[in-house]
DOKE-65952 format. One record per residue: residue in one letter; y, z, x of N, C-alpha, C, O in turn. Coordinates in steps of 0.1 Angstrom, whole numbers. Example, Ala and Ser with C-alpha at 12.3 -4.5 7.8 and 13.67 -1.06 7.14 Angstrom:
<vexlos>
<aa:A | n.yy:-57 | n.zz:78 | n.xx:132 | ca.yy:-45 | ca.zz:78 | ca.xx:123 | c.yy:-33 | c.zz:78 | c.xx:132 | o.yy:-33 | o.zz:85 | o.xx:142>
<aa:S | n.yy:-22 | n.zz:71 | n.xx:128 | ca.yy:-11 | ca.zz:71 | ca.xx:137 | c.yy:0 | c.zz:79 | c.xx:129 | o.yy:11 | o.zz:80 | o.xx:134>
</vexlos>
This chain:
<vexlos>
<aa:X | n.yy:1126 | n.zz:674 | n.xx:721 | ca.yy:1117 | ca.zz:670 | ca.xx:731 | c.yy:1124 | c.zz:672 | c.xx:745 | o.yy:1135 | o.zz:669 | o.xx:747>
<aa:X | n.yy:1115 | n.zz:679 | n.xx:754 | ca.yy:1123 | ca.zz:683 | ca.xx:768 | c.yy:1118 | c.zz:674 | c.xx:776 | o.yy:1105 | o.zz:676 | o.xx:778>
<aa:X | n.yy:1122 | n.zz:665 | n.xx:782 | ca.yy:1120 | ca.zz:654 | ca.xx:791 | c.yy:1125 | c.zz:658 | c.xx:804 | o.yy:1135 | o.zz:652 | o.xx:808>
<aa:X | n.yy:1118 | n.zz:671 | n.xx:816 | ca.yy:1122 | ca.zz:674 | ca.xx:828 | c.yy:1106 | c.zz:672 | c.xx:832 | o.yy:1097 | o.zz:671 | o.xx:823>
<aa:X | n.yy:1106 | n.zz:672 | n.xx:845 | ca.yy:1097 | ca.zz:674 | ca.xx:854 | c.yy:1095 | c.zz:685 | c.xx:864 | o.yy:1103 | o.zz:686 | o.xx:874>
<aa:X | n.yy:1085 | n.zz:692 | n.xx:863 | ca.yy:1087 | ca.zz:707 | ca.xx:864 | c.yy:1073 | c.zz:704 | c.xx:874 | o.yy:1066 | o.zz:694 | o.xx:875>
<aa:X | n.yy:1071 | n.zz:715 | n.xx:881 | ca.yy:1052 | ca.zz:723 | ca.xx:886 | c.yy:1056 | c.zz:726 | c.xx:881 | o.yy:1067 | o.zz:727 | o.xx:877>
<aa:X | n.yy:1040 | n.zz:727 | n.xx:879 | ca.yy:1030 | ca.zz:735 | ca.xx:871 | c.yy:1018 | c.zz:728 | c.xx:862 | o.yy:1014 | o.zz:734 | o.xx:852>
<aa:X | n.yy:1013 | n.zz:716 | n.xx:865 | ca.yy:1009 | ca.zz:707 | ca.xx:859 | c.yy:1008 | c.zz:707 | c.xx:840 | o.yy:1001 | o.zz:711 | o.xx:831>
<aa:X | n.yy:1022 | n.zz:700 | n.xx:843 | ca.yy:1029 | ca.zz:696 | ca.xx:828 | c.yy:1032 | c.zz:710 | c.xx:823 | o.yy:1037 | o.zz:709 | o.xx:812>
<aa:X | n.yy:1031 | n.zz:721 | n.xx:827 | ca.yy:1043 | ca.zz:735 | ca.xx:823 | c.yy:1056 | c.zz:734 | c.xx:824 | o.yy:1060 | o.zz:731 | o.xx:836>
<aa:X | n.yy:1066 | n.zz:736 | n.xx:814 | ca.yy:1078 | ca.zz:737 | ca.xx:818 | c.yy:1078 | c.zz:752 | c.xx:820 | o.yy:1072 | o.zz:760 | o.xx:814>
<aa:X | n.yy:1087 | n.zz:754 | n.xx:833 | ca.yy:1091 | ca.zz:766 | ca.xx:835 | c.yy:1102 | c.zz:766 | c.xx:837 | o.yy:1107 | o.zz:761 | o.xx:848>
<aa:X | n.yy:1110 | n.zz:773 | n.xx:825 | ca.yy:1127 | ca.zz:777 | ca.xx:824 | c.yy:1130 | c.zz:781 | c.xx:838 | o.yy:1139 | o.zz:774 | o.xx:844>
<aa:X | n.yy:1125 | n.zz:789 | n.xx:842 | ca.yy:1131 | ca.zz:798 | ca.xx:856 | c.yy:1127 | c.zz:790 | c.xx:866 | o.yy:1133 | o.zz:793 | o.xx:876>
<aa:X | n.yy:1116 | n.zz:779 | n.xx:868 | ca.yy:1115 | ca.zz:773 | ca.xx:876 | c.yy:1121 | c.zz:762 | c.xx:883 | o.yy:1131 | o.zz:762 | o.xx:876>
<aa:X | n.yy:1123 | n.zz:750 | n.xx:894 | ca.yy:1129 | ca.zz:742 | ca.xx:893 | c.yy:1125 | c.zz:728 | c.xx:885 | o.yy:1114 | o.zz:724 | o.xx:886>
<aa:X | n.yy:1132 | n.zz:722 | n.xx:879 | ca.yy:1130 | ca.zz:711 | ca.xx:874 | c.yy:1141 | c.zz:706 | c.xx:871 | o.yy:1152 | o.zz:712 | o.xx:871>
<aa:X | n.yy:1139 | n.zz:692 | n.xx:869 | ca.yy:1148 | ca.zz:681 | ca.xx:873 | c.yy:1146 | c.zz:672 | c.xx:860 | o.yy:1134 | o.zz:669 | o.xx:857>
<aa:X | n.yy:1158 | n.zz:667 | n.xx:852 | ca.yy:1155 | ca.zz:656 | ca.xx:842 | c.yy:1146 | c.zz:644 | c.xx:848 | o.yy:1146 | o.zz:640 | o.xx:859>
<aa:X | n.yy:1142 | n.zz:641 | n.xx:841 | ca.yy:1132 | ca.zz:623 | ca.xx:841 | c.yy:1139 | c.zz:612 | c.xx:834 | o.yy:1136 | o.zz:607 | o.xx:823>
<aa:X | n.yy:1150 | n.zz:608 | n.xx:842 | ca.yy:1163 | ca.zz:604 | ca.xx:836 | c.yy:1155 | c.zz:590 | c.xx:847 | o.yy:1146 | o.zz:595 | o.xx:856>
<aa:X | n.yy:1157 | n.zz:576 | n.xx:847 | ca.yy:1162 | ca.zz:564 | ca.xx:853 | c.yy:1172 | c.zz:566 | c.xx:860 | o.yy:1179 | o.zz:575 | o.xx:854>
<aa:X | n.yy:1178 | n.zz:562 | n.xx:871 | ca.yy:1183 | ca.zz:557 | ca.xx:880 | c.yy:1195 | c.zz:557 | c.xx:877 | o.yy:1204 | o.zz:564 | o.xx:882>
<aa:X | n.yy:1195 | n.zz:540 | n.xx:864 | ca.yy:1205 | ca.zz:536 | ca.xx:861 | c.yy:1217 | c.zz:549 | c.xx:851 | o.yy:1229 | o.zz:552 | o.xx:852>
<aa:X | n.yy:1204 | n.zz:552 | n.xx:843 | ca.yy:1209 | ca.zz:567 | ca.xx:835 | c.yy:1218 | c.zz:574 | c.xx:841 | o.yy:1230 | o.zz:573 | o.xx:838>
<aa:X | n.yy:1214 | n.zz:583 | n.xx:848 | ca.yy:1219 | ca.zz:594 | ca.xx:860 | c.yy:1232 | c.zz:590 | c.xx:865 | o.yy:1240 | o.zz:599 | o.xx:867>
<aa:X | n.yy:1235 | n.zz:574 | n.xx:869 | ca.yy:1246 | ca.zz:570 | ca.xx:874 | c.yy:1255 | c.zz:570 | c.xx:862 | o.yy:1266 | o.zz:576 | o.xx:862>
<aa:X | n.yy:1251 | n.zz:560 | n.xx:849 | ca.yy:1261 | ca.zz:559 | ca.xx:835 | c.yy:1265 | c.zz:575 | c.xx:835 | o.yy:1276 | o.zz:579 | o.xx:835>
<aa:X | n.yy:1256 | n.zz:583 | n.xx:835 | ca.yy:1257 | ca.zz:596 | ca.xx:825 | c.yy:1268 | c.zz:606 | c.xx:837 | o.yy:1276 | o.zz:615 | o.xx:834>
<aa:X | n.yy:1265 | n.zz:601 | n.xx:853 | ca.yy:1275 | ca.zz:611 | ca.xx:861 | c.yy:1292 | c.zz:601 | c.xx:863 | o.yy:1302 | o.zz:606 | o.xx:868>
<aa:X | n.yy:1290 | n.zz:590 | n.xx:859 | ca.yy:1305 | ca.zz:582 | ca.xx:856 | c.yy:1310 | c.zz:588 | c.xx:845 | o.yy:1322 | o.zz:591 | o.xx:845>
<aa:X | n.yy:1304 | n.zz:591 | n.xx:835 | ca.yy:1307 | ca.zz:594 | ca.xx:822 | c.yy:1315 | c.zz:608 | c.xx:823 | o.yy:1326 | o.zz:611 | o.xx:818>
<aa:X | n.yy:1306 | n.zz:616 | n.xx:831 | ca.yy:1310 | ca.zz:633 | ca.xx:833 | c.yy:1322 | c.zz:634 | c.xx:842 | o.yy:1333 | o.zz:641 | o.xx:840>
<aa:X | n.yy:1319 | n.zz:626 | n.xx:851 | ca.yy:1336 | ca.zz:624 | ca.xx:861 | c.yy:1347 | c.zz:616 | c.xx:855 | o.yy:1358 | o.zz:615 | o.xx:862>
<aa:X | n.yy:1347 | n.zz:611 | n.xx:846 | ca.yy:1359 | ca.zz:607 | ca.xx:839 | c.yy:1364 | c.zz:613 | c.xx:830 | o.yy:1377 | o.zz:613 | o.xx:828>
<aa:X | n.yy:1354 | n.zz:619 | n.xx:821 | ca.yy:1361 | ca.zz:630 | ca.xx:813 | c.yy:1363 | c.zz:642 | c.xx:823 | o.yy:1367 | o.zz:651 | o.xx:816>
<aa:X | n.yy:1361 | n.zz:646 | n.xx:837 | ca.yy:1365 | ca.zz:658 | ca.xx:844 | c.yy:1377 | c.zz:654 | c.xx:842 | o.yy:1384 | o.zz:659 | o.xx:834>
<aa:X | n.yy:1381 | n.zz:641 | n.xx:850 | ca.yy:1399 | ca.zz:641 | ca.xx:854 | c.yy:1404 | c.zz:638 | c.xx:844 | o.yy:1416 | o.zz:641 | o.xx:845>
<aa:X | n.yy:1399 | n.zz:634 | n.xx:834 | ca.yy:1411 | ca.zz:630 | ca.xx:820 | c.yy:1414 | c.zz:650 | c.xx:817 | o.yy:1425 | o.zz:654 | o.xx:814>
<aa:X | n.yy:1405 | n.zz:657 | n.xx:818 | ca.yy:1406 | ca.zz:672 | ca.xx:811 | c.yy:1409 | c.zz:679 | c.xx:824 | o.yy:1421 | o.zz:676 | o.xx:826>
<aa:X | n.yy:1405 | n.zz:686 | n.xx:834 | ca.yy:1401 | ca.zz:694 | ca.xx:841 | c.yy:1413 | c.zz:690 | c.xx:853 | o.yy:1422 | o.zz:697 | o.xx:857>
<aa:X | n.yy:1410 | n.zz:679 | n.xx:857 | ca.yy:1415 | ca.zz:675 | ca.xx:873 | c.yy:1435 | c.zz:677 | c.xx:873 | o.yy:1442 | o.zz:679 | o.xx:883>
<aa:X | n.yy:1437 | n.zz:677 | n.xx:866 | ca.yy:1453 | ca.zz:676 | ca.xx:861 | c.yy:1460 | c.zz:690 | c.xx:862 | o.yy:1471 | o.zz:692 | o.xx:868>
<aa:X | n.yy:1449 | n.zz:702 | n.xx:854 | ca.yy:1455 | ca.zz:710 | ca.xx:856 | c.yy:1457 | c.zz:721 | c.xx:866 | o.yy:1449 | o.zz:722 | o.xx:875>
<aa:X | n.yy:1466 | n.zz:730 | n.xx:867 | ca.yy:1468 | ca.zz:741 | ca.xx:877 | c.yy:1455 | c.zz:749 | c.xx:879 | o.yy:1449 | o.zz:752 | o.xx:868>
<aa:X | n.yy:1450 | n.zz:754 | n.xx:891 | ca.yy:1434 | ca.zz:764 | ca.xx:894 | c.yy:1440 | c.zz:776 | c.xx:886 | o.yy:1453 | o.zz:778 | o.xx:887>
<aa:X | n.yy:1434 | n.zz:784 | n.xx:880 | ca.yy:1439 | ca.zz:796 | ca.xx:876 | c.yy:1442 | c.zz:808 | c.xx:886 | o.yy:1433 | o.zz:812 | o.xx:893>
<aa:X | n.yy:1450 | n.zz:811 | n.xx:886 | ca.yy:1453 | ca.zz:828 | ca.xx:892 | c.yy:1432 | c.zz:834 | c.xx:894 | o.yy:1428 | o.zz:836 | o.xx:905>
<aa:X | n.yy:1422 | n.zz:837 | n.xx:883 | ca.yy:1415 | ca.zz:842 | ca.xx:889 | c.yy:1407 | c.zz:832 | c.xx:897 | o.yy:1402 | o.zz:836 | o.xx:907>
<aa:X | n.yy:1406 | n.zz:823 | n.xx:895 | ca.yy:1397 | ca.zz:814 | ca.xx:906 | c.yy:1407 | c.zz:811 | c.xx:923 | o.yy:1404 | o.zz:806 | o.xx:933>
<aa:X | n.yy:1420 | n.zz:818 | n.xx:918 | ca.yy:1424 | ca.zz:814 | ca.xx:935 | c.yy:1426 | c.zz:830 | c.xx:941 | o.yy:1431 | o.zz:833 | o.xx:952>
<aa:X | n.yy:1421 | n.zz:838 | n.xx:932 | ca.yy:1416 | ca.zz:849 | ca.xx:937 | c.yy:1404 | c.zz:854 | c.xx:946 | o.yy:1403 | o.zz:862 | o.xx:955>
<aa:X | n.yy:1395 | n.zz:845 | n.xx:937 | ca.yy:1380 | ca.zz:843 | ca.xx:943 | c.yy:1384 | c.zz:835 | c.xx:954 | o.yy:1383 | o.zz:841 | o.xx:965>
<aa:X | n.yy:1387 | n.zz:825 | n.xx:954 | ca.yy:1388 | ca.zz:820 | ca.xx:966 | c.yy:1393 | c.zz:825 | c.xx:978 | o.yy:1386 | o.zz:825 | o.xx:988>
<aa:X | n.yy:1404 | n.zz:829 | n.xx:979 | ca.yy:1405 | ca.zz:839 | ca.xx:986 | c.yy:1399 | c.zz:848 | c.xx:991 | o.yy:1401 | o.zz:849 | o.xx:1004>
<aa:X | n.yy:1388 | n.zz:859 | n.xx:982 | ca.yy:1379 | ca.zz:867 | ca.xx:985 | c.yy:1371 | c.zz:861 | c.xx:993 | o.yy:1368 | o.zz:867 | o.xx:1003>
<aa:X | n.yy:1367 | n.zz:850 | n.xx:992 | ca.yy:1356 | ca.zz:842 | ca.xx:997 | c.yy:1362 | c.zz:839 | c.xx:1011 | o.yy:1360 | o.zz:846 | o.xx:1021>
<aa:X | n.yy:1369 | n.zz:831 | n.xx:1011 | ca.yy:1379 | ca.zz:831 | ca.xx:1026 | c.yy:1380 | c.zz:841 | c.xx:1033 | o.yy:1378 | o.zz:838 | o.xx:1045>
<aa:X | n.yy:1382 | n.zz:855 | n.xx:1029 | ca.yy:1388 | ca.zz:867 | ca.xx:1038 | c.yy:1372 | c.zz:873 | c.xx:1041 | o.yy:1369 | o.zz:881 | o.xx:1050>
<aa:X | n.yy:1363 | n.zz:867 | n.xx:1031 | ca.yy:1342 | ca.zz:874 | ca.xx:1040 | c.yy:1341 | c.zz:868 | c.xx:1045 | o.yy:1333 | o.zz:871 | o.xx:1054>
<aa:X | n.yy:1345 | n.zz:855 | n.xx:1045 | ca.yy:1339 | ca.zz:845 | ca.xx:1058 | c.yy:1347 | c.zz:848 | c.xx:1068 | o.yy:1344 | o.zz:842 | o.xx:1079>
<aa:X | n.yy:1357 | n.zz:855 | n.xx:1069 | ca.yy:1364 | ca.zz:854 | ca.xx:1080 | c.yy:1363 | c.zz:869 | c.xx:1088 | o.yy:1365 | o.zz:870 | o.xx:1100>
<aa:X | n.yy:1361 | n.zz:877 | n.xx:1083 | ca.yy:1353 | ca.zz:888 | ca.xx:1085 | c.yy:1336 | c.zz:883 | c.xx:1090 | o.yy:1332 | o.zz:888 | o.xx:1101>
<aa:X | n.yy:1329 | n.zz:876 | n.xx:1084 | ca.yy:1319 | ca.zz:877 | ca.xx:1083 | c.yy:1317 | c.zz:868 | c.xx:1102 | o.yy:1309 | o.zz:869 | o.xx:1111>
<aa:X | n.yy:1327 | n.zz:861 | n.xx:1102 | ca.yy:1328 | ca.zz:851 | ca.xx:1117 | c.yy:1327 | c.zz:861 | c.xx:1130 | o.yy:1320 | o.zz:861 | o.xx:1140>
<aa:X | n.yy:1337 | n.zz:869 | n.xx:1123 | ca.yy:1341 | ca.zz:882 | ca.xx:1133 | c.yy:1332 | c.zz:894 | c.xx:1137 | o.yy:1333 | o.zz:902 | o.xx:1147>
<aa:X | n.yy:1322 | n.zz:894 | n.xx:1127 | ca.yy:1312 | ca.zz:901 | ca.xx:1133 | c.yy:1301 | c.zz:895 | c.xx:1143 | o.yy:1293 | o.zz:900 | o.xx:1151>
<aa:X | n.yy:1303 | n.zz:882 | n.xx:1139 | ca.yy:1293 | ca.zz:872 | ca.xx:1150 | c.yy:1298 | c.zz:873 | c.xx:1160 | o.yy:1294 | o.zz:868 | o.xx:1171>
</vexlos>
């Protein structure tokens, strides 16, 4: 059962935007829940070599990208 809320009167459309039909309270338990298992797993460890690659890349177009303004 897919419980989002979509246009298109009652169409789900995959490619479209939609948003769960989650409660309030839900949405809060369920984003405490995802941010504590982030830092028990995720938050501790070292960024990898290719994501501080990307980053970088990203850093050096925006800084280029300034410089053409």
């Amino acid at each position: 059962m897919d419980q989002r809320i979509c246009d298109g009167g009652g169409r789900i459309d995959i490619e479209g935007p939609c948003e769960p039909n989650l409660p309030d309270d839900t949405r809060y338990r369920l984003g405490t829940a995802l941010r504590s298992i982030y830092e028990e797993t995720c938050d501790m460890q070292p960024i990898p070599d290719s994501q501080i690659d990307l980053l970088l890349r990203l850093r050096h177009r925006e800084r280029d990208l300034r410089r053409i303004d």
